[in-house]
Backbone and ligand atoms as CSV (ligand in chain L), in Angstrom:
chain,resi,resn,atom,element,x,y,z
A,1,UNK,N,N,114.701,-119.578,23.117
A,1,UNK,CA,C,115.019,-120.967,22.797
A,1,UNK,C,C,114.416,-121.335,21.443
A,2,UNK,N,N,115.722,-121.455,20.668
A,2,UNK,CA,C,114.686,-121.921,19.465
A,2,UNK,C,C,114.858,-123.659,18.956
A,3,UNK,N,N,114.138,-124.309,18.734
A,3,UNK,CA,C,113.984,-125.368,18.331
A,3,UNK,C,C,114.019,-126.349,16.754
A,4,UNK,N,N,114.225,-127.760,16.960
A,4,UNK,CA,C,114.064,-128.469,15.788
A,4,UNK,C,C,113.555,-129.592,16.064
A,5,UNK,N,N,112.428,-130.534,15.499
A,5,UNK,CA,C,112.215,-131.435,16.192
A,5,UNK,C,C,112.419,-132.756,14.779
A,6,UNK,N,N,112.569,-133.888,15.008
A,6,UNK,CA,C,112.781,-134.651,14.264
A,6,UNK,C,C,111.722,-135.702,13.656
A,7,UNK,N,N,111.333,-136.147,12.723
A,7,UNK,CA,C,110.173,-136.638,11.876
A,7,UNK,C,C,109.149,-137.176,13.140
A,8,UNK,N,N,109.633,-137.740,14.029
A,8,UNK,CA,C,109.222,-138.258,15.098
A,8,UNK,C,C,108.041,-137.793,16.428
A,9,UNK,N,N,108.539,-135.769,15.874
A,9,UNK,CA,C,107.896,-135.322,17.303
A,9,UNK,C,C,107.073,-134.312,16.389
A,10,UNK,N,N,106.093,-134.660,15.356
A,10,UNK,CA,C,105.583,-133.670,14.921
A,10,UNK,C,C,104.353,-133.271,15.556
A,11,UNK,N,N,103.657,-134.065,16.391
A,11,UNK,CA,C,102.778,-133.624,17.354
A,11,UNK,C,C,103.435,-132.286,18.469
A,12,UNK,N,N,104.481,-132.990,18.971
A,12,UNK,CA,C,105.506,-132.375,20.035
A,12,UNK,C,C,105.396,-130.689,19.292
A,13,UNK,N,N,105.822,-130.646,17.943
A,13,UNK,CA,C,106.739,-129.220,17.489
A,13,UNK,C,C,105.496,-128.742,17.386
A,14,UNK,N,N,103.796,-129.099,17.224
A,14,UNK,CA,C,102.711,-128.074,17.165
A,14,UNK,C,C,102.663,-127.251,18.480
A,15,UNK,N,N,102.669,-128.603,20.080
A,15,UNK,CA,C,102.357,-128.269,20.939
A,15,UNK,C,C,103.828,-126.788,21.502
A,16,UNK,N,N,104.789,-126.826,20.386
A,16,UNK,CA,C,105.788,-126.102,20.925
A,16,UNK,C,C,105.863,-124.654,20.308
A,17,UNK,N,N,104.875,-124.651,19.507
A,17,UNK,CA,C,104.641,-123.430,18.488
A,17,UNK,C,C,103.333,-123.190,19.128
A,18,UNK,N,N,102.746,-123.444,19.693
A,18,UNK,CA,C,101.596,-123.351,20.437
A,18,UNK,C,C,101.871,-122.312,21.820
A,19,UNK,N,N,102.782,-122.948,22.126
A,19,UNK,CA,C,103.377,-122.287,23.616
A,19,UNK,C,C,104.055,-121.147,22.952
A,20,UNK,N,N,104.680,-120.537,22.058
A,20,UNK,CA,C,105.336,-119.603,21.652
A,20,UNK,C,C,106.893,-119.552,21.303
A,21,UNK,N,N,106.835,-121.226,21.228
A,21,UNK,CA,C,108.722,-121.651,20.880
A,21,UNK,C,C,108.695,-121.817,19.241
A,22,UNK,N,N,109.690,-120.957,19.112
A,22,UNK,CA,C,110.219,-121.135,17.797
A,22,UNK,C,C,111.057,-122.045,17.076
A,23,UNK,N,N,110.072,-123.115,16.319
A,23,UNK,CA,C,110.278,-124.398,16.464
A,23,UNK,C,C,109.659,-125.307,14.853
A,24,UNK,N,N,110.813,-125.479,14.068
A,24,UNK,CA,C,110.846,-126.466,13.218
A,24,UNK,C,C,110.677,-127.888,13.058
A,25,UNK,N,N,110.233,-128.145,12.070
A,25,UNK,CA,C,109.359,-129.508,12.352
A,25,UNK,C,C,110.185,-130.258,10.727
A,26,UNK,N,N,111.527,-131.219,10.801
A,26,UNK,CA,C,112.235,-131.369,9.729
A,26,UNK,C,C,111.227,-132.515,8.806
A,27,UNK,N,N,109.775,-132.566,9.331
A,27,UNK,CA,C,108.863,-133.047,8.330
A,27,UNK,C,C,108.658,-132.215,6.905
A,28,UNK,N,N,108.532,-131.034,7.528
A,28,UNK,CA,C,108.076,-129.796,6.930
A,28,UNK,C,C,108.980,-129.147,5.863
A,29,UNK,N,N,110.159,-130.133,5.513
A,29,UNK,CA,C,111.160,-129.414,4.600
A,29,UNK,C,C,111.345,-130.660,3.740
A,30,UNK,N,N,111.880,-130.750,2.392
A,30,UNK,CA,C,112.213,-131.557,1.726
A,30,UNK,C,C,113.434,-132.024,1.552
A,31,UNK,N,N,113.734,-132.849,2.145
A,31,UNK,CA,C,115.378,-133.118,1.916
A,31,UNK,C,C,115.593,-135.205,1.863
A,32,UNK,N,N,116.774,-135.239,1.192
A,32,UNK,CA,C,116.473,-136.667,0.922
A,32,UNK,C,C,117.137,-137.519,2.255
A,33,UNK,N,N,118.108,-136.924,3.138
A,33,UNK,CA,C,118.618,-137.603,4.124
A,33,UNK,C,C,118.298,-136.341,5.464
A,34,UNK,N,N,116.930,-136.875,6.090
A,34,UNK,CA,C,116.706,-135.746,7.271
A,34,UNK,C,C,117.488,-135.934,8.433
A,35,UNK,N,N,118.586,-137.014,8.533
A,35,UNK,CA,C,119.519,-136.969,9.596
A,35,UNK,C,C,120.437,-136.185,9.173
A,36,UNK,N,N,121.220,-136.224,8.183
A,36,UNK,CA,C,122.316,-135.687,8.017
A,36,UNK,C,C,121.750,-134.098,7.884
A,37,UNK,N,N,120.846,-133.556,7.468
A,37,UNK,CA,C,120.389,-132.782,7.610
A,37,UNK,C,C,120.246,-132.069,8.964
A,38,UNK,N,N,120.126,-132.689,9.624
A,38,UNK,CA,C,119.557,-132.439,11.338
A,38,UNK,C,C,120.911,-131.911,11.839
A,39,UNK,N,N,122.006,-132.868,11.455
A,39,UNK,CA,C,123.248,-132.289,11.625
A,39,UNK,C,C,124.234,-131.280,11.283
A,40,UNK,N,N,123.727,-131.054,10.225
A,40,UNK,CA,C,124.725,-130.250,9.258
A,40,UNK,C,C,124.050,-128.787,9.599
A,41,UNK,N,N,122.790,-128.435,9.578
A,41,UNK,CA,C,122.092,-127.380,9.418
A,41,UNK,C,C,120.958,-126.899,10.785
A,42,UNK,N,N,120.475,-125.830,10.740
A,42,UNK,CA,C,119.688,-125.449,11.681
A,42,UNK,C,C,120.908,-125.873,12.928
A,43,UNK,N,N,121.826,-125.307,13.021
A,43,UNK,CA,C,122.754,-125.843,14.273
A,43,UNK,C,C,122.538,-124.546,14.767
A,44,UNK,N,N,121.632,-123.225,14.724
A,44,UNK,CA,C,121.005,-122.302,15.394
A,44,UNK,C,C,119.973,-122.819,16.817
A,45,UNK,N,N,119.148,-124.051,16.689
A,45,UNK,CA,C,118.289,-125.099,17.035
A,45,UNK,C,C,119.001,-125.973,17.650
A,46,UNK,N,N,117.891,-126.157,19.061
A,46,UNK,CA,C,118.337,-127.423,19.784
A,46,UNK,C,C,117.716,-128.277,19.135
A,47,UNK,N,N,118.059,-129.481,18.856
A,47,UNK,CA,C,117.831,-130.859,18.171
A,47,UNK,C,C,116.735,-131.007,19.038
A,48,UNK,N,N,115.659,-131.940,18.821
A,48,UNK,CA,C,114.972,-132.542,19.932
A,48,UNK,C,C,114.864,-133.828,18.877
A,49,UNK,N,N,114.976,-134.937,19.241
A,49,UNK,CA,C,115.005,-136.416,18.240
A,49,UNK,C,C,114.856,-137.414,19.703
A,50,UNK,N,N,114.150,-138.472,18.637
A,50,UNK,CA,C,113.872,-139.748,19.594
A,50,UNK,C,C,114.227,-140.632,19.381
A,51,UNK,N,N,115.232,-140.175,18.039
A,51,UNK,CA,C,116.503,-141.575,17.971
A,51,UNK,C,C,117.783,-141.014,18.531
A,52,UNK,N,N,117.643,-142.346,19.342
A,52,UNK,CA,C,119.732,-142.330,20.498
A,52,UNK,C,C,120.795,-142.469,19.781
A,53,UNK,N,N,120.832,-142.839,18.665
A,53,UNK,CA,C,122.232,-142.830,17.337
A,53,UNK,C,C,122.283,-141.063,17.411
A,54,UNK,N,N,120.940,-140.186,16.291
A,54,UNK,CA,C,121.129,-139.387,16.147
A,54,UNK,C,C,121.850,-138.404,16.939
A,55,UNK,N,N,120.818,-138.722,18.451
A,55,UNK,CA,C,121.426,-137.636,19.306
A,55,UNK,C,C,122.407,-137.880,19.808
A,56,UNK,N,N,123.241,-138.990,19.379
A,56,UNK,CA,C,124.421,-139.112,20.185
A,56,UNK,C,C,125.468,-138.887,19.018
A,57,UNK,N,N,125.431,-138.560,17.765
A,57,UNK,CA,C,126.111,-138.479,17.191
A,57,UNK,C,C,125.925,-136.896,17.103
A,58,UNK,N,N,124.965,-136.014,17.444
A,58,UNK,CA,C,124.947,-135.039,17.739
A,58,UNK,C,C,125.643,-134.334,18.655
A,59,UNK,N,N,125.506,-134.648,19.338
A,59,UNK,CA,C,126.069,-134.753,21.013
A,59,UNK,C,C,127.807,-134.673,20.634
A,60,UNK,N,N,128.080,-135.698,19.661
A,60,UNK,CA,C,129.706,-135.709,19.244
A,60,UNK,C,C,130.179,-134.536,18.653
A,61,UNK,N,N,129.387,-134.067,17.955
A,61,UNK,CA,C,129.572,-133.241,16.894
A,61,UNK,C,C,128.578,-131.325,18.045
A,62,UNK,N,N,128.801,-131.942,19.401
A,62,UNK,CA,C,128.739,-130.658,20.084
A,62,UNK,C,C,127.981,-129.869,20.054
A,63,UNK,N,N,126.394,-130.316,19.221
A,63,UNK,CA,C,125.228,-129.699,19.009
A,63,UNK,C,C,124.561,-129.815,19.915
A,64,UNK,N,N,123.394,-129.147,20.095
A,64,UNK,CA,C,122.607,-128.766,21.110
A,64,UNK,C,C,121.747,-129.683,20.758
A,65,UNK,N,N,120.904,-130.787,21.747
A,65,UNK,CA,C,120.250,-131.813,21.427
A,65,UNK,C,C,120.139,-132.238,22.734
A,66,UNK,N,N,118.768,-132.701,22.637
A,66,UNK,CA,C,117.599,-133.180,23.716
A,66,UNK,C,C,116.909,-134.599,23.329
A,67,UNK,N,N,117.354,-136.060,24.024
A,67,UNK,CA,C,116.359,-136.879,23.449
A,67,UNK,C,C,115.410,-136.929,24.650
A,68,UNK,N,N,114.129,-136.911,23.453
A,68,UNK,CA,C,113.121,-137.447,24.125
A,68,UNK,C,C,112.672,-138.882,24.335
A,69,UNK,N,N,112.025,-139.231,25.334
A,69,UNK,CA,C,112.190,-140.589,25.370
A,69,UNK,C,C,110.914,-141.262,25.092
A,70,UNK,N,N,109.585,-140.935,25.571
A,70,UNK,CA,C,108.628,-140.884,25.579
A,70,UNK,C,C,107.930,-140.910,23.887
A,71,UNK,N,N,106.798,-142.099,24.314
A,71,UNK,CA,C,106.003,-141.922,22.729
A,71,UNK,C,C,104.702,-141.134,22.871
A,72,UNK,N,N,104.418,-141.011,23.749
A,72,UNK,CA,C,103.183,-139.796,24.043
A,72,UNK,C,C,103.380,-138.506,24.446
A,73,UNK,N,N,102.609,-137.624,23.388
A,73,UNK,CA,C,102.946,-136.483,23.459
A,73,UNK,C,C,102.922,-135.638,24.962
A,74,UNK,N,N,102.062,-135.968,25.856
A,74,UNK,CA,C,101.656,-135.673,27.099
A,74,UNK,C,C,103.182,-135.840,28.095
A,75,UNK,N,N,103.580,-136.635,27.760
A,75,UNK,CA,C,104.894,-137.022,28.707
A,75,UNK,C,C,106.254,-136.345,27.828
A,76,UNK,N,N,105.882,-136.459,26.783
A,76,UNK,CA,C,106.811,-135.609,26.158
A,76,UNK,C,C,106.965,-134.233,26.398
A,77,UNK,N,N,105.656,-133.362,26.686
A,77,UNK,CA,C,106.455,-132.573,26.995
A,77,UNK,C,C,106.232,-132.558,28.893
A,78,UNK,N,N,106.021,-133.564,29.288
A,78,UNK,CA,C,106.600,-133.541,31.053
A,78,UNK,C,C,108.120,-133.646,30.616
A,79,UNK,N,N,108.454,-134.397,29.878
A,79,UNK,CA,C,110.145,-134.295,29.859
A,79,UNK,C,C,110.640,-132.930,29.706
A,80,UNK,N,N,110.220,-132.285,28.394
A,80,UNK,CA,C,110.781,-130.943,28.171
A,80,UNK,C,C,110.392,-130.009,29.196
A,81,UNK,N,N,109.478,-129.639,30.235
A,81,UNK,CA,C,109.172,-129.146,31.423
A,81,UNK,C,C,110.701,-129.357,31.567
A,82,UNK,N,N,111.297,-130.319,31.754
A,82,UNK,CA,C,112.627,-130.628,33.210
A,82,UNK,C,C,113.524,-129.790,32.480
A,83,UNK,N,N,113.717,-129.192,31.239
A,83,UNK,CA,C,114.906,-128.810,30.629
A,83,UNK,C,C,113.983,-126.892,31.110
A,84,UNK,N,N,113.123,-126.795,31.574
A,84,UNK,CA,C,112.588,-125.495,31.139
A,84,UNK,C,C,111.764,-124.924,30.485
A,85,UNK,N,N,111.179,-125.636,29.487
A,85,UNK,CA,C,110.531,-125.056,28.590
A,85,UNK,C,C,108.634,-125.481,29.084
A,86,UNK,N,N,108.049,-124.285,29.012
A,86,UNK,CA,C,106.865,-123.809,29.804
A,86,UNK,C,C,105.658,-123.865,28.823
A,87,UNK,N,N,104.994,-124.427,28.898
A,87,UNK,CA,C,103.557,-125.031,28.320
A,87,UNK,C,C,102.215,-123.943,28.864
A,88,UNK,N,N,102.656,-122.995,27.991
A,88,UNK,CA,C,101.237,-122.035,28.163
A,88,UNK,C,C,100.680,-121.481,27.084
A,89,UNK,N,N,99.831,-121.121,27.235
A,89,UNK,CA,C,98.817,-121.196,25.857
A,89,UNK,C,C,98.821,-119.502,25.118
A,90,UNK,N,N,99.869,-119.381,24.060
A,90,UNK,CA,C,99.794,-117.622,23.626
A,90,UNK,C,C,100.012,-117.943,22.449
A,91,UNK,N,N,98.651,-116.657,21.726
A,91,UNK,CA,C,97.928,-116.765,20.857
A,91,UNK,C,C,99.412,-115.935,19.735
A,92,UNK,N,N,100.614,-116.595,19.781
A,92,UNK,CA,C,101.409,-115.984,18.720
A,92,UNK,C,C,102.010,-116.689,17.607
A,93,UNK,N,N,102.130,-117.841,17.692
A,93,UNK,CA,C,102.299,-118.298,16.425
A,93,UNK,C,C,101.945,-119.426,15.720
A,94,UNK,N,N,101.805,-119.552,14.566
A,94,UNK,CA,C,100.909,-120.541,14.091
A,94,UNK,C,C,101.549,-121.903,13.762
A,95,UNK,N,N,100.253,-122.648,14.536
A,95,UNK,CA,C,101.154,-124.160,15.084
A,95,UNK,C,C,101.212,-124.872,13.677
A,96,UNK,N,N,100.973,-124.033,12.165
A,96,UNK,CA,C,101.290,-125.248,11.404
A,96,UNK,C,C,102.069,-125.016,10.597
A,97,UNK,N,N,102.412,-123.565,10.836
A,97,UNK,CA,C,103.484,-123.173,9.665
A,97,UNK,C,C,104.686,-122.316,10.796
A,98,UNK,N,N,104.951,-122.255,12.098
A,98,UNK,CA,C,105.464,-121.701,13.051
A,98,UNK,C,C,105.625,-120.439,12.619
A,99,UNK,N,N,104.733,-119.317,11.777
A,99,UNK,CA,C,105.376,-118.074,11.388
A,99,UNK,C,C,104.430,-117.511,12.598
A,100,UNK,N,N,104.551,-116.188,12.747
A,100,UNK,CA,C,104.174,-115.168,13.667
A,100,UNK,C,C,102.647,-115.062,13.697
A,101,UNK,N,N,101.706,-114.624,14.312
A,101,UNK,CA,C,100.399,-114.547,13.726
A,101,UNK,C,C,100.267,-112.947,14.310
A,102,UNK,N,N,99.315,-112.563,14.083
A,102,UNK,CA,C,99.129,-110.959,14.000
A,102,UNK,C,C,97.316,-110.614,14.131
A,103,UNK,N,N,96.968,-109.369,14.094
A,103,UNK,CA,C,95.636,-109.450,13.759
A,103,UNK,C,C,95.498,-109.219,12.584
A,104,UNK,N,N,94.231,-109.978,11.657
A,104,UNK,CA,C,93.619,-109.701,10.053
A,104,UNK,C,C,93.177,-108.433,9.993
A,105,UNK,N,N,92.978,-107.616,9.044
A,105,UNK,CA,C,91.967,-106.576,8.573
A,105,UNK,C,C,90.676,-107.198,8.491
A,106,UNK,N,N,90.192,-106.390,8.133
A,106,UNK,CA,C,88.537,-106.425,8.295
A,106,UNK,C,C,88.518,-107.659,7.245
A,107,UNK,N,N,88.835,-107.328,5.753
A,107,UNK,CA,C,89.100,-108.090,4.517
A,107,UNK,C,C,89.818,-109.373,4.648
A,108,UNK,N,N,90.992,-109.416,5.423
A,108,UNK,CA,C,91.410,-110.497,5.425
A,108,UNK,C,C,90.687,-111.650,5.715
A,109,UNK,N,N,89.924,-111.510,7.272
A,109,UNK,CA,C,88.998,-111.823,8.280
A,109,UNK,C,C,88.130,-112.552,7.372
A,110,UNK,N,N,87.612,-111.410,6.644
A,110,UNK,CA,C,86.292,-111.812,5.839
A,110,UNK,C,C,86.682,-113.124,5.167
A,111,UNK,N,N,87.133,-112.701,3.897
A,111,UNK,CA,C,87.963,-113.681,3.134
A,111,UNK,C,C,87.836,-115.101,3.766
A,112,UNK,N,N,88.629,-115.485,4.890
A,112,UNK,CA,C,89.061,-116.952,5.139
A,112,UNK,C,C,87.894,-117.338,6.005
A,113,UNK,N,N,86.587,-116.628,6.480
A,113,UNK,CA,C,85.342,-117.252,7.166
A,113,UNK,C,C,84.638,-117.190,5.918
A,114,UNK,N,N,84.680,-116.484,4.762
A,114,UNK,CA,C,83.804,-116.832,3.556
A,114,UNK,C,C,84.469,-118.113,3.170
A,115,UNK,N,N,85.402,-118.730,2.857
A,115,UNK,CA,C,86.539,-119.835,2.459
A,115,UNK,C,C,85.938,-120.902,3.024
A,116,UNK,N,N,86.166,-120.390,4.704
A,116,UNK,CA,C,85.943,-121.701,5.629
A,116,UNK,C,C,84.617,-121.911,5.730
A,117,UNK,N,N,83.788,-121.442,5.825
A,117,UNK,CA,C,82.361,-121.261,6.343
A,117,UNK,C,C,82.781,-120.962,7.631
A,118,UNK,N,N,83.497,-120.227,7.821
A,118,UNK,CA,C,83.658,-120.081,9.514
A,118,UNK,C,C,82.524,-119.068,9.818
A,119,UNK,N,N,81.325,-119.091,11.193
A,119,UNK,CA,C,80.165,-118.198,10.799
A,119,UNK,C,C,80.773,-116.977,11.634
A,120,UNK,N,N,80.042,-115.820,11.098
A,120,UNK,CA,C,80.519,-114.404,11.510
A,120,UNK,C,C,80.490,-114.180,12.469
A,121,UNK,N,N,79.368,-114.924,13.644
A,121,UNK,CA,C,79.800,-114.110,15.255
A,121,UNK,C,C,80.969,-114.317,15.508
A,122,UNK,N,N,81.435,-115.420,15.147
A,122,UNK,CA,C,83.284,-115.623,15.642
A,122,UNK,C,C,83.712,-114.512,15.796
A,123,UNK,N,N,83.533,-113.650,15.132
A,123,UNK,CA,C,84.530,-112.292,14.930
A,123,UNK,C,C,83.584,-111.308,15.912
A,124,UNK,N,N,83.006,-111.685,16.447
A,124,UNK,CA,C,82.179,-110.644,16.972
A,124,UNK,C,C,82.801,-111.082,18.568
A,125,UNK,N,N,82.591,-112.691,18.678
A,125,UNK,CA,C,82.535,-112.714,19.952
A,125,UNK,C,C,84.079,-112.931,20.469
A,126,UNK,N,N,84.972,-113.476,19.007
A,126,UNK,CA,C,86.450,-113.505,19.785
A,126,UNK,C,C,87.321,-112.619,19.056
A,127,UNK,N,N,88.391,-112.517,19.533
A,127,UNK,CA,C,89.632,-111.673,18.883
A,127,UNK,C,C,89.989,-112.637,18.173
A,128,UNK,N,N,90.371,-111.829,16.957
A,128,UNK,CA,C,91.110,-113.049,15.985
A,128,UNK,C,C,92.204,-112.805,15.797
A,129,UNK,N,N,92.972,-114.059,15.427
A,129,UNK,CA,C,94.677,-113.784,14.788
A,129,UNK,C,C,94.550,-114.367,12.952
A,130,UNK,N,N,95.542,-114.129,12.657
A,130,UNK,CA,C,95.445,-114.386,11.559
A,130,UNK,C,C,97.425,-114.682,11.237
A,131,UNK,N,N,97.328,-116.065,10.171
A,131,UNK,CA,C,98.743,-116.480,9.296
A,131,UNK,C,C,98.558,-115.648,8.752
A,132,UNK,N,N,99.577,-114.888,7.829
A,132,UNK,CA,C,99.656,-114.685,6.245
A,132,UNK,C,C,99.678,-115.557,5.706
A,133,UNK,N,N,100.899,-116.288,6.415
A,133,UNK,CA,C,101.711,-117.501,5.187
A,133,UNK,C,C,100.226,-118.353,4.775
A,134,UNK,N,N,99.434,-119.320,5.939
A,134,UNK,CA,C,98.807,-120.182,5.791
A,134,UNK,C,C,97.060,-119.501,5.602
A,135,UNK,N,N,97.145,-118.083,5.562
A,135,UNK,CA,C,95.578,-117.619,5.041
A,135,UNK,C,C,94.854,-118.426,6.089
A,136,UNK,N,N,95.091,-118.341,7.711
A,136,UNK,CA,C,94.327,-119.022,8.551
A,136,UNK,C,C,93.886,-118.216,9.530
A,137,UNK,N,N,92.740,-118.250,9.747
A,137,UNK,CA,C,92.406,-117.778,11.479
A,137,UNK,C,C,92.435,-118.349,13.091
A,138,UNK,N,N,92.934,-117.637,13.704
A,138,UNK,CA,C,92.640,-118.677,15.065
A,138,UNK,C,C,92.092,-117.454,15.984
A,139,UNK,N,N,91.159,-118.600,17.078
A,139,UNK,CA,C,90.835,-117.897,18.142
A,139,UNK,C,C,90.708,-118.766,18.974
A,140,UNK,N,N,90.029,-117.930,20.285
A,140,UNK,CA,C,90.263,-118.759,21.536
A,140,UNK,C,C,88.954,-119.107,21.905
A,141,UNK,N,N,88.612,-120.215,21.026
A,141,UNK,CA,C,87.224,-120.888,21.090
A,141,UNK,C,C,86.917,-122.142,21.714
A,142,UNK,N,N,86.185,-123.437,21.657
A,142,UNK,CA,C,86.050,-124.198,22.154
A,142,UNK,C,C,87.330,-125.337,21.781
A,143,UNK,N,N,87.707,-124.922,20.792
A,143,UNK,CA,C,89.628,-125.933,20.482
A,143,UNK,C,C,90.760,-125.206,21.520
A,144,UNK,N,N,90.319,-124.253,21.878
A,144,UNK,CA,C,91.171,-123.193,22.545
A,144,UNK,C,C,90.812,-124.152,24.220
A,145,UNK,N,N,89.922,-123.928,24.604
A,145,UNK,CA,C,89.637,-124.420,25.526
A,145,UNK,C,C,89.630,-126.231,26.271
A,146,UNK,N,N,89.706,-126.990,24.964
A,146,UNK,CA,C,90.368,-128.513,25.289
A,146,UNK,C,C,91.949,-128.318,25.540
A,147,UNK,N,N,92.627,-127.782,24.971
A,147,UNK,CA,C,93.789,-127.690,25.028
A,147,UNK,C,C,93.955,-126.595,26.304
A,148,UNK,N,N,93.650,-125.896,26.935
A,148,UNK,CA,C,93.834,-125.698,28.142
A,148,UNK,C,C,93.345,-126.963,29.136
A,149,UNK,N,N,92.252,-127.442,29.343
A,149,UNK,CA,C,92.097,-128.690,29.737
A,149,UNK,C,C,93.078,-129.775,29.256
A,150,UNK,N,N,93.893,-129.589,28.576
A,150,UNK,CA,C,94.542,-130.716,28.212
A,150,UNK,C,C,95.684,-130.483,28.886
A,151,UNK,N,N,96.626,-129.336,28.906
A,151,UNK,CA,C,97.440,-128.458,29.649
A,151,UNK,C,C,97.317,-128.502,31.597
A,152,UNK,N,N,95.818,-128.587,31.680
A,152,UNK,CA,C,95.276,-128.810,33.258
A,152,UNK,C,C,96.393,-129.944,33.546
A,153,UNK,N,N,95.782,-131.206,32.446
A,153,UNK,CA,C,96.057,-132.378,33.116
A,153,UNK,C,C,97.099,-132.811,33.214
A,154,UNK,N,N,98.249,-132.024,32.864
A,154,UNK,CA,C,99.923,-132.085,32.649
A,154,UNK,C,C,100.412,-132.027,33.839
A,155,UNK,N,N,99.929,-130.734,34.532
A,155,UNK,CA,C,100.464,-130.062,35.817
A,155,UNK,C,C,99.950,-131.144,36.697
A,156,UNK,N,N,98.816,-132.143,36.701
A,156,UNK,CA,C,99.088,-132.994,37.302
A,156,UNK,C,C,100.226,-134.262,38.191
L,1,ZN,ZN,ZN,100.759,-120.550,9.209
């Protein structure tokens, strides 16, 4: 399932690149009309928008499109739950640039905790991933762990 989400759900498209959906965020591109855009292009992508014009003019035009209804991200994705789409936490792609993440070399590693001040046990005590695109690291640390708690409180 691959995705598009509209200026609206840019919280939504982290938590969806988070889960491992491949998923555009039409913040993230430059264009001067992001509706007509929404329409014309990425028609690979289900729409996800939280304006009812858009998606219904979508909808005309026989595209794949989901409105969400909800202004909190939490219920937002209880909605997308009902269509299928599964809220679990894998360490594959990076929620700010949606490209793939991988493991760093030793060098790479180094590099972006010298950058960040990120301190070195990190690498000792977790597995790391690493962007290319965004020269970032992630692991499954104490941010790793609110967001499973945050995930708890969904299944509620
Ligand atoms: Zn990235």
């Amino acid at each position: 399932m691959k995705l598009i989400c509209d200026r609206m759900l840019g919280k939504l498209a982290v938590w969806l690149r988070i889960a491992g959906y491949d998923t555009l965020y039409i913040g993230d591109f430059e264009c001067e009309d992001e509706d007509s855009e929404l329409l014309k292009n990425f028609l690979d992508r289900i729409l996800l928008t939280k304006d009812r014009e858009l998606y219904q003019k979508a909808i005309k035009n026989k595209r794949a499109a989901f409105l969400i209804v909800s202004n909190d991200v939490a219920e937002q994705m209880k909605e997308l739950k009902k269509i299928g789409v599964s809220f679990q936490l894998l360490m594959d792609r990076c929620s700010v640039c949606n490209s793939l993440l991988r493991k760093p070399s030793r060098e790479e590693a180094l590099e972006v905790m010298v950058k960040e001040g990120i301190c070195e046990d990190i690498s000792q005590k977790y597995e790391l991933w690493y962007c290319e695109k965004c020269k970032k690291l992630y692991w499954m640390g104490s941010h790793w762990k609110n967001m499973v708690e945050f995930l708890k409180k969904l299944d509620q």
